[in-house]
C-alpha positions in Angstrom: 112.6 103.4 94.8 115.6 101.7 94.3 117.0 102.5 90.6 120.1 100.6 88.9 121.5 102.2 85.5 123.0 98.7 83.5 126.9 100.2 83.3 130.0 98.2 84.4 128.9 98.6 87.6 126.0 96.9 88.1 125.3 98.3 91.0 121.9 99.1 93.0 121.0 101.8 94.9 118.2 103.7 97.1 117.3 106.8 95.6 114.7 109.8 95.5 113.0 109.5 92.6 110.6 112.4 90.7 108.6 112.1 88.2 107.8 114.9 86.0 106.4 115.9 83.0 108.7 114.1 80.4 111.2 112.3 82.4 112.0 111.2 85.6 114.9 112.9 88.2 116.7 110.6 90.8 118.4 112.1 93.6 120.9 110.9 96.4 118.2 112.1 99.0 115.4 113.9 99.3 116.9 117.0 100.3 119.6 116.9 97.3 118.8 120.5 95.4 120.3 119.0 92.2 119.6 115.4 90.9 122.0 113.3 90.0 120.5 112.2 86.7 117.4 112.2 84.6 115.6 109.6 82.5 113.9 111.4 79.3 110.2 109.5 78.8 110.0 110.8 75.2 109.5 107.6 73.1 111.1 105.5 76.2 109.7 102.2 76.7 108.2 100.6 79.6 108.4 97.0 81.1 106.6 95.5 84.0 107.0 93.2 86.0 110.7 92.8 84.8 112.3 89.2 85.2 115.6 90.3 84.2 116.7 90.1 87.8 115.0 86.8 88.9 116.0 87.2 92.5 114.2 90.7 93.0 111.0 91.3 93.4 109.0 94.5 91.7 111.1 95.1 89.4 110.2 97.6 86.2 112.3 98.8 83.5 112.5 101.8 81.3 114.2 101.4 77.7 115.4 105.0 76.4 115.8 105.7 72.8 119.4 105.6 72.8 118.5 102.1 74.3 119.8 102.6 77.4 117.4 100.7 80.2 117.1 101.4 83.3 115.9 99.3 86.3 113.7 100.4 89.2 112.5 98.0 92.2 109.8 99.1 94.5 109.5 98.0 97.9 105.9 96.1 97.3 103.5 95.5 94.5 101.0 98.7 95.2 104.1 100.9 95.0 105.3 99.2 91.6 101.7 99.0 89.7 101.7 102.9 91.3 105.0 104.1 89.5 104.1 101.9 86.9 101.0 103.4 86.1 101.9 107.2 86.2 105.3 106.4 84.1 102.7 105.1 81.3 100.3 107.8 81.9 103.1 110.8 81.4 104.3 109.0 78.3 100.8 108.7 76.7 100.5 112.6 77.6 103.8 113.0 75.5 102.5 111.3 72.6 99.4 112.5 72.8 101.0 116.4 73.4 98.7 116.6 76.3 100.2 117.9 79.9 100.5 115.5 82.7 100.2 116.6 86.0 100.5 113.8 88.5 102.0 115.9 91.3 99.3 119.0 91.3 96.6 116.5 91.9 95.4 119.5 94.2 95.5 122.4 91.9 94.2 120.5 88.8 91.2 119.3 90.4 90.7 122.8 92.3 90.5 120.3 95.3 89.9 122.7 98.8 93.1 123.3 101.0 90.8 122.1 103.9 90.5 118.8 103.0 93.0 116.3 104.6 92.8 113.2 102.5 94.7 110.9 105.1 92.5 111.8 107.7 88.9 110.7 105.1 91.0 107.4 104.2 90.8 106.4 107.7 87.5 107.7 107.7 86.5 105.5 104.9 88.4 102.3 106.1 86.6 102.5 110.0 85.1 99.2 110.1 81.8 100.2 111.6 81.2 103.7 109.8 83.3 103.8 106.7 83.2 101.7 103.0 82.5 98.1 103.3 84.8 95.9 101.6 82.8 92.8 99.3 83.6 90.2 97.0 82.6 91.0 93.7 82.1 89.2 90.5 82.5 90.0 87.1 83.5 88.4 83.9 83.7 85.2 84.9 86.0 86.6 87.9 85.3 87.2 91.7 87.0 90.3 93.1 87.9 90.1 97.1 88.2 93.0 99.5 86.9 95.6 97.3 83.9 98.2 96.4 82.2 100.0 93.5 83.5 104.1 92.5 79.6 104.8 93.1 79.1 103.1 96.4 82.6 105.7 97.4 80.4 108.7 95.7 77.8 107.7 97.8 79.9 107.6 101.0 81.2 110.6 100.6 77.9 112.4 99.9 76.0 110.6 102.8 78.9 111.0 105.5 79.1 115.4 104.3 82.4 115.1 102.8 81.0 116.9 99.1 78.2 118.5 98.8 77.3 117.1 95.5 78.2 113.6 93.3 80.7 116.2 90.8 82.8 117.1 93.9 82.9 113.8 95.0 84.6 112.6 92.4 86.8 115.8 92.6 88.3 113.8 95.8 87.8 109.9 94.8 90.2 111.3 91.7 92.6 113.0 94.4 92.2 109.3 96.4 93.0 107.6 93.6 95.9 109.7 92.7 96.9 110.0 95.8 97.7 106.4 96.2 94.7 106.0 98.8 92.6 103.9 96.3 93.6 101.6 93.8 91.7 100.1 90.8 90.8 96.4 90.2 89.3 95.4 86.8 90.1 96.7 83.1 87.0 99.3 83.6 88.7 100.8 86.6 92.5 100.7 85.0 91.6 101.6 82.2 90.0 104.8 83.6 93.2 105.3 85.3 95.9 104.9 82.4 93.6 106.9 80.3 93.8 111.4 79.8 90.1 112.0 81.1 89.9 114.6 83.3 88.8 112.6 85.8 90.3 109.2 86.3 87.7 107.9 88.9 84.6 106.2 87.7 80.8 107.0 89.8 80.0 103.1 88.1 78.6 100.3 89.8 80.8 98.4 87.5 84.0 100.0 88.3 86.2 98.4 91.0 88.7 100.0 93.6 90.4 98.8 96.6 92.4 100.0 99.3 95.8 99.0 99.5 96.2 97.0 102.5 93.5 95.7 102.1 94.1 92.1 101.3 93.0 92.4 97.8 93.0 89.5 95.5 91.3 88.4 92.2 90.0 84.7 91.9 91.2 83.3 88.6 93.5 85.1 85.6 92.7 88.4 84.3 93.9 89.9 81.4 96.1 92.5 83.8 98.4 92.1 86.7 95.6 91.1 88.8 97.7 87.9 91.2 95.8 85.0 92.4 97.2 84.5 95.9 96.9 81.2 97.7 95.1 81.3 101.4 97.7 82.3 103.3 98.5 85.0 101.4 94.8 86.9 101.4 95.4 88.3 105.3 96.1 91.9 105.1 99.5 93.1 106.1 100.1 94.5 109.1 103.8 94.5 109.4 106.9 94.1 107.9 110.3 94.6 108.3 113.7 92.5 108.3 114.9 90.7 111.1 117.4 87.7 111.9 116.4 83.8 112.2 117.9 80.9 113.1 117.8 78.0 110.9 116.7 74.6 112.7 119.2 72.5 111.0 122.5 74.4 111.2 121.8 77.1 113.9 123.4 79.8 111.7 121.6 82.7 111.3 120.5 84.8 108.4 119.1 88.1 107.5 115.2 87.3 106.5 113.0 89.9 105.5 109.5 89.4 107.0 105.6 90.4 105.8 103.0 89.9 108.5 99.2 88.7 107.7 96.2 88.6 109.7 93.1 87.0 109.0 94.5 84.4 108.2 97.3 84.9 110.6 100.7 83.8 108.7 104.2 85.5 109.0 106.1 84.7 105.5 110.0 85.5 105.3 111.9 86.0 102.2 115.9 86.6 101.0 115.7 90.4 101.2 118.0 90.1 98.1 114.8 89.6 96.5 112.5 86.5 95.0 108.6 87.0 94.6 108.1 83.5 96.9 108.6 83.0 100.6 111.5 81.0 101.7 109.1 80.0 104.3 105.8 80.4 106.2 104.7 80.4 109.8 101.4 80.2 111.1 100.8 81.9 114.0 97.0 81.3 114.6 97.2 79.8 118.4 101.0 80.7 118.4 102.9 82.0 121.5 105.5 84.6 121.3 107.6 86.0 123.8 111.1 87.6 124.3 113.8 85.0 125.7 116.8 85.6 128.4 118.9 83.0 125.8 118.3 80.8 123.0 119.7 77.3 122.3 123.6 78.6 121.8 123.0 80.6 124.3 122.9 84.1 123.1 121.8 86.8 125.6 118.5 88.0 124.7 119.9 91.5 126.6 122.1 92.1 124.4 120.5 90.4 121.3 116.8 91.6 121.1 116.3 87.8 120.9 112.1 86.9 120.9 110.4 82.9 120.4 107.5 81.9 118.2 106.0 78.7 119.6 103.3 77.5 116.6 100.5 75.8 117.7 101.9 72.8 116.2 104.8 73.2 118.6 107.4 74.6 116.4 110.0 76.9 117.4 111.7 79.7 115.6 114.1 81.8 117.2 114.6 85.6 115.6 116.2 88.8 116.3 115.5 92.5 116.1 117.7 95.4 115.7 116.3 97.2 118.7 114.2 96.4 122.1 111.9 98.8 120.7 111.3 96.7 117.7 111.4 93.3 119.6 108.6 94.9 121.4 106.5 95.8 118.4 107.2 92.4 116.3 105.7 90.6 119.4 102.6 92.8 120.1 102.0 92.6 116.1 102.3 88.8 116.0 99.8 88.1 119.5 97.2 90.6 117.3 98.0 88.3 114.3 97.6 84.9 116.2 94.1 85.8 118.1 92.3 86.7 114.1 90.7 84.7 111.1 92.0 81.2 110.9 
């Protein structure tokens, strides 16, 4: 996360951050031994999404009692509703003098040392063999890209990952804690923000997704829950910072850059920060390809220099840091351009 402490400096920067039991450490780096502050969550108050930065995106606050606030920005949504979500968890458990225990998912659940939950989330996201992913409806709203907490119990007790419905949702909790699974729908969240002992729900009316999954919820919901426009329902698959040219002046800019497929679209924004795109391409039928020079002539040798061609014969001219990257931008956008519409 990236915190910022409002002081005469005004300043943001990346940061470890920790969540414990009542309060939250921040460190320079991961391998700090000693933080280099700590937010008490006694009585502290919790915003989210913040607007008080209008040009960043996933923005949340914490208000202290001495009324000292605090700013955090994640690096996408998922991560922000995640923090979010444990932050308000661990400061019900204060109120309610329970313990909170987001980091011993393991332990507290008695969850075997054999089981490697990466390795099942791939399991349950192969597209032949694992979960399938279906639009939903309930409450007057249709939920995309998602499944029911008992079709998971199922899967795991038909594919021999549990031996029994209670164990499995010993490890759909661990998913869900895990950041592997994330709920959809007031059931599912409210499961989640709750002090159950376990936050996963075996109901067919209990919604989860996964988190690049291209998720999105048709019409308002009383949550967080973002209606996204067509191009924005492809899942990511790629994203990153790179330069562009501009058409008009030539100049070129830092862009940061989120990659969709199904539909196919490659959205850049001011890395600064702002929720919308500066601008869309759509790649469906594109051609990419790295270039010996662009129009001022830049050496693409020297420049990591690489053309998008749009099917409706556009051209955008960008830049990566590395060949290596070059390379890996333009395998990801040919993938991108040969899927969904």
């Amino acid at each position: 996360l990236e915190p910022k402490r409002r002081s005469m400096f005004n300043t943001w920067k990346p940061m470890w951050v920790v969540l414990l039991e009542d309060g939250i450490e921040f460190y320079k780096k991961k391998s700090d031994n000693s933080p280099k502050g700590m937010i008490p969550l006694k009585g502290s108050i919790l915003t989210s999404p913040c607007q008080d930065f209008g040009k960043r995106m996933f923005v949340f606050k914490i208000t202290t009692t001495k009324q000292q606030d605090h700013f955090f920005q994640a690096a996408f949504l998922e991560e922000r509703d995640a923090w979010v979500r444990d932050i308000k968890k661990a400061i019900k458990c204060i109120e309610g003098g329970q313990k909170f225990a987001r980091k011993s998912t393991r332990r507290s659940i008695r969850l075997p040392e054999t089981i490697d939950l990466g390795a099942l989330y791939l399991s349950m996201k192969d597209t032949e063999k694992g979960i399938k992913e279906l639009n939903l409806e309930k409450d007057k709203k249709i939920f995309n890209h998602c499944f029911t907490g008992n079709c998971v119990i199922d899967w795991l007790v038909s594919n021999q990952s549990v031996r029994n419905r209670q164990e499995g949702l010993m490890i759909a909790s661990s998913l869900l804690n895990e950041g592997y699974l994330q709920p959809a729908g007031d059931m599912s969240k409210s499961a989640v923000d709750g002090t159950a002992e376990h936050p996963f729900l075996d109901n067919a009316d209990a919604f989860y997704y996964f988190p690049d999954s291209g998720f999105f919820c048709e019409e308002n919901s009383s949550d967080d829950d973002v209606i996204l426009k067509e191009e924005f329902r492809g899942v990511i698959i790629k994203q990153g910072c790179l330069l562009k040219q501009g058409h008009r002046r030539k100049n070129w800019k830092v862009r940061k850059f989120i990659l969709r497929e199904d539909p196919a679209y490659l959205h850049y924004y001011d890395p600064a920060g702002g929720e919308d795109p500066l601008g869309a391409i759509h790649l469906r039928g594109c051609v990419v390809t790295s270039v010996e020079s662009n129009s001022d002539g830049r050496k693409s040798e020297e420049e990591n220099l690489f053309e998008i061609i749009t099917a409706d014969e556009v051209h955008y001219f960008l830049q990566a840091a590395t060949p290596k990257e070059r390379t890996e931008w333009i395998k990801a956008i040919q993938v991108a351009s040969r899927t969904g519409k």
